[in-house]
N, CA and C of each residue as an Amber inpcrd file, in Angstrom:
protein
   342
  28.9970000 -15.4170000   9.1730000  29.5340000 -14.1320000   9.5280000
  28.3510000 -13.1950000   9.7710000  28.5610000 -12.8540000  11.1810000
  27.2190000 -11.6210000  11.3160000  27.6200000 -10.4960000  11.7940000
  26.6680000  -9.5840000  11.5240000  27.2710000  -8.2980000  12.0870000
  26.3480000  -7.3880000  13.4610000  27.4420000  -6.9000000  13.9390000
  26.3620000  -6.6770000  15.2110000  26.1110000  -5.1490000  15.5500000
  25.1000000  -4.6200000  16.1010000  24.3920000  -3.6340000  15.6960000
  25.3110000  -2.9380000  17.0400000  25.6920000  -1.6510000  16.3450000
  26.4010000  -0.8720000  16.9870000  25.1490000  -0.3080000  18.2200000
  24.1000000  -0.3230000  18.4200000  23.2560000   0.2020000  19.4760000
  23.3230000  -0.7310000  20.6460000  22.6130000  -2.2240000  20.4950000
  21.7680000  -2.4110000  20.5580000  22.8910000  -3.5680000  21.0870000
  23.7030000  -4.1140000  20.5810000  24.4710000  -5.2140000  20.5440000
  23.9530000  -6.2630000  19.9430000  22.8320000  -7.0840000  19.0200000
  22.0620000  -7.8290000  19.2400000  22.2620000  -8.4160000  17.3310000
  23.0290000  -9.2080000  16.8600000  23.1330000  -9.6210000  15.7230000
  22.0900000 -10.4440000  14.7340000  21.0650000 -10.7770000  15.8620000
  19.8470000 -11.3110000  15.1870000  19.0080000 -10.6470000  14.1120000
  18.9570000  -9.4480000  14.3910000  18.0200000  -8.6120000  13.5570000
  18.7020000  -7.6130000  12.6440000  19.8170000  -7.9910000  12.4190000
  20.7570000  -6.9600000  11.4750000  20.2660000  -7.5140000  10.4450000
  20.2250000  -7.0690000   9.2970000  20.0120000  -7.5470000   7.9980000
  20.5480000  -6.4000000   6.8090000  20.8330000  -6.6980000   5.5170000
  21.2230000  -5.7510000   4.9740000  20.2430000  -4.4610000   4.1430000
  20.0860000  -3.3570000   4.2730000  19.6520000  -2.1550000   4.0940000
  18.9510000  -2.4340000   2.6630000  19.4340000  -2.6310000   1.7890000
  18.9130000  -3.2010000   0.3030000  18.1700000  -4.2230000   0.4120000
  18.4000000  -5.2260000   0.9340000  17.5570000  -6.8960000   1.2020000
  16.3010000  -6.0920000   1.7610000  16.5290000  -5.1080000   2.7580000
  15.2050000  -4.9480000   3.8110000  14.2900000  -4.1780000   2.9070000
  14.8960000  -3.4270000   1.8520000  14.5570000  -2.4340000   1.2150000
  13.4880000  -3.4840000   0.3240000  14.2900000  -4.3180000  -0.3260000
  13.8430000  -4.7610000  -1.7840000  12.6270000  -5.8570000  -0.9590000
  12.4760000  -5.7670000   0.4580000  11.3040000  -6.8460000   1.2240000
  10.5680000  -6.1960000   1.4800000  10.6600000  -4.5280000   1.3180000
   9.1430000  -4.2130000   1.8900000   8.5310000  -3.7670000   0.8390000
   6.6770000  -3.9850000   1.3250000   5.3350000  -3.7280000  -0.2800000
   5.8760000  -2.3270000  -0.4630000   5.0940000  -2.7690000  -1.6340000
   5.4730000  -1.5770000  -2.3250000   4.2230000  -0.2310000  -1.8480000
   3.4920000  -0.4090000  -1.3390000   2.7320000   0.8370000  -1.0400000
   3.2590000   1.1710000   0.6000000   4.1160000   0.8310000   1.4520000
   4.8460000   1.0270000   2.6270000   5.2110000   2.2520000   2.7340000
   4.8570000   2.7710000   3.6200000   5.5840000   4.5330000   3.8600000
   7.2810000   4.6250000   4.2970000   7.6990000   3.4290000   4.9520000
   9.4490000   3.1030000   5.2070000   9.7060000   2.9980000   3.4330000
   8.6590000   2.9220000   2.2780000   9.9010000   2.3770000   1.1720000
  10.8560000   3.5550000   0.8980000   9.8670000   4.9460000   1.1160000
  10.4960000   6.3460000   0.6620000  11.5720000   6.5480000   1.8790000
  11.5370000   5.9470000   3.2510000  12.8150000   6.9430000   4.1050000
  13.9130000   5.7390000   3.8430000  13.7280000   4.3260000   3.1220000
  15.1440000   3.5350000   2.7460000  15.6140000   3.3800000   1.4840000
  14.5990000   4.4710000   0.8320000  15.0980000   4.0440000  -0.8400000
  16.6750000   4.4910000  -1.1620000  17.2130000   3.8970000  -2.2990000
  18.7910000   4.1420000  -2.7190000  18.5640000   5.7100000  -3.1530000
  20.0030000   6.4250000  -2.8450000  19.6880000   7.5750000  -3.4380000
  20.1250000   7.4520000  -4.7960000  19.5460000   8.5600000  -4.9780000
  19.4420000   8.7140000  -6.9720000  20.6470000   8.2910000  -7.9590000
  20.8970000   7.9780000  -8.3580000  21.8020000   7.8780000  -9.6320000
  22.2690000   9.0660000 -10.1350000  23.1890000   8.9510000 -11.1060000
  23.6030000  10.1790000 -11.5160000  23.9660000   9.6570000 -12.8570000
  24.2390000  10.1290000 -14.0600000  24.5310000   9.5990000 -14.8190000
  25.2530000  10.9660000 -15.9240000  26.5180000  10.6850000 -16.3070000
  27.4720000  11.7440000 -16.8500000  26.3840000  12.0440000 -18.3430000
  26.6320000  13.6400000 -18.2180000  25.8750000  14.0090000 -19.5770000
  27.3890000  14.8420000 -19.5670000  28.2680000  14.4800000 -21.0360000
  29.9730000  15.5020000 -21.1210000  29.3800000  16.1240000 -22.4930000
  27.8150000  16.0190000 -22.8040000  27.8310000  16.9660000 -24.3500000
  28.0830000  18.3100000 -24.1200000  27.4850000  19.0860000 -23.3420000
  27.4840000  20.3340000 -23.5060000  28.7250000  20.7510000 -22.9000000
  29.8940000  20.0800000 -21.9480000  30.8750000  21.0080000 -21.9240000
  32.0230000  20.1240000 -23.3050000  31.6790000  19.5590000 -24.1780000
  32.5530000  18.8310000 -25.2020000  31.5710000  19.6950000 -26.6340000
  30.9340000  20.4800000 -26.5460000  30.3830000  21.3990000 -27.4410000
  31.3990000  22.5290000 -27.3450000  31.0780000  22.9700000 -25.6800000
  32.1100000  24.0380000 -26.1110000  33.6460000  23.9310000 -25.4500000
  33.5960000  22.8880000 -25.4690000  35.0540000  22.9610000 -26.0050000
  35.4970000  22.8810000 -27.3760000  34.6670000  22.2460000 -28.3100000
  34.9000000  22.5160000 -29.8920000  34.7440000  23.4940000 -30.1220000
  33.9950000  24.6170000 -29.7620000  33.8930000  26.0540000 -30.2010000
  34.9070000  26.8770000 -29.7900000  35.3620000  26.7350000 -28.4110000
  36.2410000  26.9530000 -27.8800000  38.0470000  26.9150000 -28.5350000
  37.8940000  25.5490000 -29.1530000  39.1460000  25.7790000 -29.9210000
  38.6740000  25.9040000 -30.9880000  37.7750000  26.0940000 -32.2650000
  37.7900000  26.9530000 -33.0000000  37.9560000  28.4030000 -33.4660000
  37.6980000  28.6910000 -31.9220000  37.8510000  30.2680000 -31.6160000
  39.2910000  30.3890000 -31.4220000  39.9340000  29.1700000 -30.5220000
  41.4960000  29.6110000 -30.8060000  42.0960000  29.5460000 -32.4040000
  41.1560000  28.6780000 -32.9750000  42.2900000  28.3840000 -34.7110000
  42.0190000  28.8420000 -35.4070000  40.8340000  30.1980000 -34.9090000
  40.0630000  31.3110000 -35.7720000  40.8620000  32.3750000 -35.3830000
  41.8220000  32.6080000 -34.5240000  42.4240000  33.5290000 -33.8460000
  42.1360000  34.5910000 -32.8970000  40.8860000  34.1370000 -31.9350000
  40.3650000  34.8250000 -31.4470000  41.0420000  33.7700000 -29.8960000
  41.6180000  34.0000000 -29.6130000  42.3880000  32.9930000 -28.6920000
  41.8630000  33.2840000 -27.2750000  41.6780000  34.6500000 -27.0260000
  41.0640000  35.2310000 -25.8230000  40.0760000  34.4010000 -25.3800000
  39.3030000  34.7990000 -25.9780000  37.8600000  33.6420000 -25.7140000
  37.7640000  32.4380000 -26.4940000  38.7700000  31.8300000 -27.4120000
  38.9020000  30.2380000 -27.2470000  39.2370000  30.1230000 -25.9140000
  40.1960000  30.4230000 -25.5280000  40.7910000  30.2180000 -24.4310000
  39.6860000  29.8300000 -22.8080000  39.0420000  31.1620000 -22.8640000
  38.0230000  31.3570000 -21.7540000  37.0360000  29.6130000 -22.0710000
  36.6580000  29.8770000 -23.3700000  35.4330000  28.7430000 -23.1120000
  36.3310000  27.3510000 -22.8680000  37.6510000  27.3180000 -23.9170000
  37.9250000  26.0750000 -23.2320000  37.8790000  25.9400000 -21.8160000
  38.3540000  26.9930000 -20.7320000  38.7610000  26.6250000 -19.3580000
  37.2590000  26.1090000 -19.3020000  36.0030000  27.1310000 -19.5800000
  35.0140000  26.9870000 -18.7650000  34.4600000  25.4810000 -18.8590000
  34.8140000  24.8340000 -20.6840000  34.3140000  23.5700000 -21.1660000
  35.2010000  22.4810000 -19.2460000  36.0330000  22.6900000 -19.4470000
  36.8890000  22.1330000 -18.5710000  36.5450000  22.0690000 -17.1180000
  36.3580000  23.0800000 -16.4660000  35.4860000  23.2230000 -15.0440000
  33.9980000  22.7110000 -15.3870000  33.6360000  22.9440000 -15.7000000
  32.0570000  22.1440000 -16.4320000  32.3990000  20.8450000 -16.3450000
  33.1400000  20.2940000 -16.9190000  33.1840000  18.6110000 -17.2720000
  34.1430000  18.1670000 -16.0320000  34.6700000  18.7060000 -15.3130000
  35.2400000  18.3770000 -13.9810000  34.0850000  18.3520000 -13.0740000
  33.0980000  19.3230000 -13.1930000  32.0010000  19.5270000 -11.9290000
  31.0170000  18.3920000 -12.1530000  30.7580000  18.2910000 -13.3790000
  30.0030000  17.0540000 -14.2980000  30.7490000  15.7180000 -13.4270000
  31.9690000  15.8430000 -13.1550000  32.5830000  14.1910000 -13.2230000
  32.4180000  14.2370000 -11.8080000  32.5230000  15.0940000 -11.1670000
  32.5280000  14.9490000  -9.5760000  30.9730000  14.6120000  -8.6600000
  30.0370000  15.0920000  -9.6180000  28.8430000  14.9600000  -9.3410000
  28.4440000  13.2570000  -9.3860000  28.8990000  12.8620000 -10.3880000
  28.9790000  11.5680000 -10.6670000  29.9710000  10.4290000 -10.0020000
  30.9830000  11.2650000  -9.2850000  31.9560000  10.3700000  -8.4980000
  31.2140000  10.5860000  -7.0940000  30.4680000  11.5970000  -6.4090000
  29.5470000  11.9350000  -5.2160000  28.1470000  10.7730000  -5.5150000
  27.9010000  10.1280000  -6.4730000  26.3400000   9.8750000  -6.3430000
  26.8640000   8.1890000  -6.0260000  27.9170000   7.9570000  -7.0930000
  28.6080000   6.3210000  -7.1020000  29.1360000   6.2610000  -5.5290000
  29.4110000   7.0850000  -4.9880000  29.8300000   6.9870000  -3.4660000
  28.9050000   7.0270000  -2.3140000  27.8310000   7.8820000  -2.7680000
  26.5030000   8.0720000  -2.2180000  26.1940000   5.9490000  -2.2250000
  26.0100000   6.2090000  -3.2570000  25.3670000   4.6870000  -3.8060000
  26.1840000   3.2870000  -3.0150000  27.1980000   3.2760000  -3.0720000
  28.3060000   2.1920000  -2.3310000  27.9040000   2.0220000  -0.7940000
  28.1230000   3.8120000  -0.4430000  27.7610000   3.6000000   1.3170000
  26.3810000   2.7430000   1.6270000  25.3820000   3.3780000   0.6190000
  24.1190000   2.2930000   0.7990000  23.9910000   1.2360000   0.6030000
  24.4760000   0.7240000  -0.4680000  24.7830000  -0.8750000  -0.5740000
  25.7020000  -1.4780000   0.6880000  26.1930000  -0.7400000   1.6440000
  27.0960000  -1.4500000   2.4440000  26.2720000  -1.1540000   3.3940000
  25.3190000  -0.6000000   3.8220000  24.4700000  -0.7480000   5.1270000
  24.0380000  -1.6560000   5.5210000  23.7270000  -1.6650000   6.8380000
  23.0910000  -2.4410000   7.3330000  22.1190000  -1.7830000   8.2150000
  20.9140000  -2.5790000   8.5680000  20.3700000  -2.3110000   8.7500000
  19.4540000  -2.9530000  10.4410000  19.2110000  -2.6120000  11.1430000
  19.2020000  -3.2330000  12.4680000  17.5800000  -3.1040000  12.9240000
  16.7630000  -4.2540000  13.1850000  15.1310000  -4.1180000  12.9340000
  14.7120000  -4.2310000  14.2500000  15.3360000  -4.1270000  15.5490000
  15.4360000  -4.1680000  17.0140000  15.7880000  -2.4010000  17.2500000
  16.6110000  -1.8900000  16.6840000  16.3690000  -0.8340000  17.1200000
  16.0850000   0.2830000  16.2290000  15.5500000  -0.1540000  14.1950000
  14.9450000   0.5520000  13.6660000  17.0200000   1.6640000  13.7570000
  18.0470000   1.1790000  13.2230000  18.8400000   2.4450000  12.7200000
  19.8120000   1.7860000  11.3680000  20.0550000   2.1670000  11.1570000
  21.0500000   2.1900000  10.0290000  22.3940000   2.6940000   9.7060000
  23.6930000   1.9260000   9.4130000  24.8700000   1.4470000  10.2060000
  25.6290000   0.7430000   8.9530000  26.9620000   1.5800000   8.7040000
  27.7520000   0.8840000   8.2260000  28.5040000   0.0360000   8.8770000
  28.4810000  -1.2480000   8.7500000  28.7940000  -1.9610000   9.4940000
  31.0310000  -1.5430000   9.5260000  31.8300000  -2.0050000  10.0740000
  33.0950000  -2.2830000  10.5660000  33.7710000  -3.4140000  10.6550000
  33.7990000  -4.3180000  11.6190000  33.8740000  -5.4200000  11.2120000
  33.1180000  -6.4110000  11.5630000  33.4530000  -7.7070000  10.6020000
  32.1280000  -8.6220000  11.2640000  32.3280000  -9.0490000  12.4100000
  31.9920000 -10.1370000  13.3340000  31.9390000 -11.0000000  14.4430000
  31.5880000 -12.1860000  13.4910000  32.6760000 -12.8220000  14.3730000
  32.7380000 -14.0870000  13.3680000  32.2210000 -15.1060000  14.6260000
């Protein structure tokens, strides 16, 4: 199963974006324009801090601002999770590239040619 380069037409020189990646030296100036982008990795302490303060402040009876920090604990740890659902998606599209060495572009492939 090969895949064929949306430019160029030419299935010989497609190869995958990671393979090409993980083949070139390591002192190469292409390693920095094909590297994976960054990772992301969930940090939920600081909006799960205040959300404990947050409802202490409600069971202290200060409900106003339990209230406030819970929402804010809450938008915090939503923006937290989305950042982290953007980087895992970031990350997928790159693992699914391909990569085409005839005309030097880079291409999620569609379907194969069998």
């Amino acid at each position: 199963m090969a895949f064929v380069c949306p430019d160029c037409g030419m299935a010989e020189q497609v190869v995958k974006l990671d393979h090409y990646y993980l083949a070139l030296p390591d002192g190469s100036a292409l390693k920095s324009s094909f590297a994976p982008p960054a990772g992301r990795t969930a940090s939920y302490g600081a909006p799960l801090l205040v959300g404990v303060v947050g409802a202490f402040f409600v069971i202290d009876h200060a409900v106003v601002l339990g209230l406030m920090l819970l929402l804010t604990a809450g938008v915090v740890g939503m923006v937290v999770s989305r950042g982290v659902d953007e980087a895992r998606r970031a990350r997928d599209t790159w693992e699914r590239q391909m990569f085409c060495r005839h005309c030097a572009i880079c291409f999620v492939p569609e379907d194969p040619v069998e």
